[in-house]
C-alpha positions in Angstrom: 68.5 94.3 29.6 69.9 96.8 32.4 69.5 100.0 30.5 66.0 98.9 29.0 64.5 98.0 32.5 66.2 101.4 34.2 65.6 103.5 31.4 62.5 102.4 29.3 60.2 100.1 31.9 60.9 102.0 34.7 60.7 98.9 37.0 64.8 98.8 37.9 65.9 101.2 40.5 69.0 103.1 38.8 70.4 103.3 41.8 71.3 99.9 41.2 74.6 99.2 39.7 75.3 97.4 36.3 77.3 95.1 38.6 74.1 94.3 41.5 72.2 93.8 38.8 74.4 91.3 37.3 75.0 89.4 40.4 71.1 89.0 40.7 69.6 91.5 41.7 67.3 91.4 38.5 69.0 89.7 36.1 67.5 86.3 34.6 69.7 83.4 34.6 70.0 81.8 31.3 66.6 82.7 30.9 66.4 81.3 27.8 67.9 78.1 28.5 65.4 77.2 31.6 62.9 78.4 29.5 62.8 75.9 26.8 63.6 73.0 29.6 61.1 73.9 32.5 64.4 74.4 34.7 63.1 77.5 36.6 65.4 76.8 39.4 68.3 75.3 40.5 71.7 74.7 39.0 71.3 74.2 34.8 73.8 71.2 33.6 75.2 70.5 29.9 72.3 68.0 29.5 69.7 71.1 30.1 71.6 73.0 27.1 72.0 69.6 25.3 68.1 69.5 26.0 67.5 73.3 25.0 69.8 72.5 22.0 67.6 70.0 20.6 64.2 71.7 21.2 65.6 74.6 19.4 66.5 72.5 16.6 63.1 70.6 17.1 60.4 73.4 17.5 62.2 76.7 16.1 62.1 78.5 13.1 65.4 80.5 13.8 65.6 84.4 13.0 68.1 86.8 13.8 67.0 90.6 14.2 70.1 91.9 13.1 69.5 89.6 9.9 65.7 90.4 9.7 65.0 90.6 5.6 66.2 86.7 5.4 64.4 85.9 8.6 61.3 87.5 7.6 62.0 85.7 4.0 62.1 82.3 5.7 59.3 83.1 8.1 57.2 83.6 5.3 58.0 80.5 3.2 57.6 78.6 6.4 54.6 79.9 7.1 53.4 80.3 3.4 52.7 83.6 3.8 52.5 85.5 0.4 52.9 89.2 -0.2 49.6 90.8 -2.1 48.8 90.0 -5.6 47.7 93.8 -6.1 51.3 95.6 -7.2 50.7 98.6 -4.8 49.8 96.8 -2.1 52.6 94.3 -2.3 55.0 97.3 -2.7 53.6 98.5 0.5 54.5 95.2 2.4 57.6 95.3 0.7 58.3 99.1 2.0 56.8 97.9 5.3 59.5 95.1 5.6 62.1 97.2 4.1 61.7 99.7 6.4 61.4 97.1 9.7 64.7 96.0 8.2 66.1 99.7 7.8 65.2 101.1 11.1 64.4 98.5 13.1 62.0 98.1 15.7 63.9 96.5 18.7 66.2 99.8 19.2 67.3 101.2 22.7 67.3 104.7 21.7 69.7 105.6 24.7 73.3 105.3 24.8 74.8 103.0 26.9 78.5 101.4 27.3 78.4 97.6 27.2 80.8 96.1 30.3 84.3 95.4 29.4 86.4 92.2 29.1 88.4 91.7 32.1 85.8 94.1 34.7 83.8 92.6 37.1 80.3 93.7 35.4 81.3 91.7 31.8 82.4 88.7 34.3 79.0 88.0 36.4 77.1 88.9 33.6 79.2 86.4 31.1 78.7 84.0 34.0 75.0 84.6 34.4 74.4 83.8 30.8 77.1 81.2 30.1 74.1 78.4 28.8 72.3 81.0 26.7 75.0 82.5 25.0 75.6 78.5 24.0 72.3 78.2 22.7 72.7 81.6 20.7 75.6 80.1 18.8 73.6 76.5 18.0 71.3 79.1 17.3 73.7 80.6 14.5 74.3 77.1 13.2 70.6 76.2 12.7 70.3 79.3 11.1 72.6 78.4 8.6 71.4 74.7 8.7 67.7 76.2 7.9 68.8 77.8 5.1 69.1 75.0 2.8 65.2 74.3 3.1 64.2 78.0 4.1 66.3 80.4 2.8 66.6 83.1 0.0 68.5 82.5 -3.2 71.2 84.5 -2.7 72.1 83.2 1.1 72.1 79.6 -0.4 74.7 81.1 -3.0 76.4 82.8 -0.1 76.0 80.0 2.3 77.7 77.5 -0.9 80.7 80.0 -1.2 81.6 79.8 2.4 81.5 76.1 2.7 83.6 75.8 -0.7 85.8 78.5 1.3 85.6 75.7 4.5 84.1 78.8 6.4 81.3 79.8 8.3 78.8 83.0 7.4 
């Protein structure tokens, strides 16, 4: 989120370090996590993730970007959404889909170096997203739990191998 808001929306100053940034000076605390609870300020507890947890599980159709052809799959059952009946035109959504998948359209096109374990950067900012990164993970396993009702033939062969395997995805 540093390099997008320097380098694409313009609103951070770059003279602002990766590491005043994380300390909060523009970073959102477990944004995510207040989010979902209506916990805009003050300290977040495990029952606010607990809570986050289980509107997630509640409200959310979970899909991952870096797993976008079976989360546009299940968005579509769930949403009964039906390519065209014309062949060219449903070989165009196809493409269209194919290609979101391909190239993607949530790319920083600049080059950046994430913070390292152990420096002080990788530390505030693991701090300032400590809930979030929790719900990203339930996130993971409702993903995997939705996939059973939602999704694609071959991730329910896939998903069926790994739990033979006593293994995650």
């Amino acid at each position: 989120m540093y390099y997008h808001r320097v380098h694409e929306l313009g609103d951070l100053d770059p003279e602002i370090s990766i590491e005043d940034f994380a300390q909060g000076n523009g970073i959102e605390n477990n944004w995510m996590t207040r989010f979902l609870t209506d916990r805009m300020e003050g300290e977040l507890t495990k029952a606010d993730l607990e809570q986050a947890k289980d509107i997630l599980k509640q409200k959310f159709m979970v899909g991952f970007i870096d797993d976008i052809e079976e989360s546009i799959y299940r968005f579509m059952k769930y949403n009964r959404w039906k390519y065209a009946e014309d062949e060219n035109q449903k070989m165009k959504e196809e493409d269209c889909v194919r290609d979101l998948a391909m190239v993607g359209s949530n790319i920083n096109p600049n080059e950046y170096e994430l913070p390292k374990r152990g420096t002080q950067a990788y530390a505030l900012i693991t701090w300032q997203t400590q809930f979030d990164t929790k719900l990203y993970e339930y996130g993971k396993e409702l993903f995997d739990l939705q996939t059973k009702t939602y999704g694609s033939k071959e991730r329910k062969k896939i998903l069926k191998k790994q739990k033979k395997k006593g293994g995650k995805l």
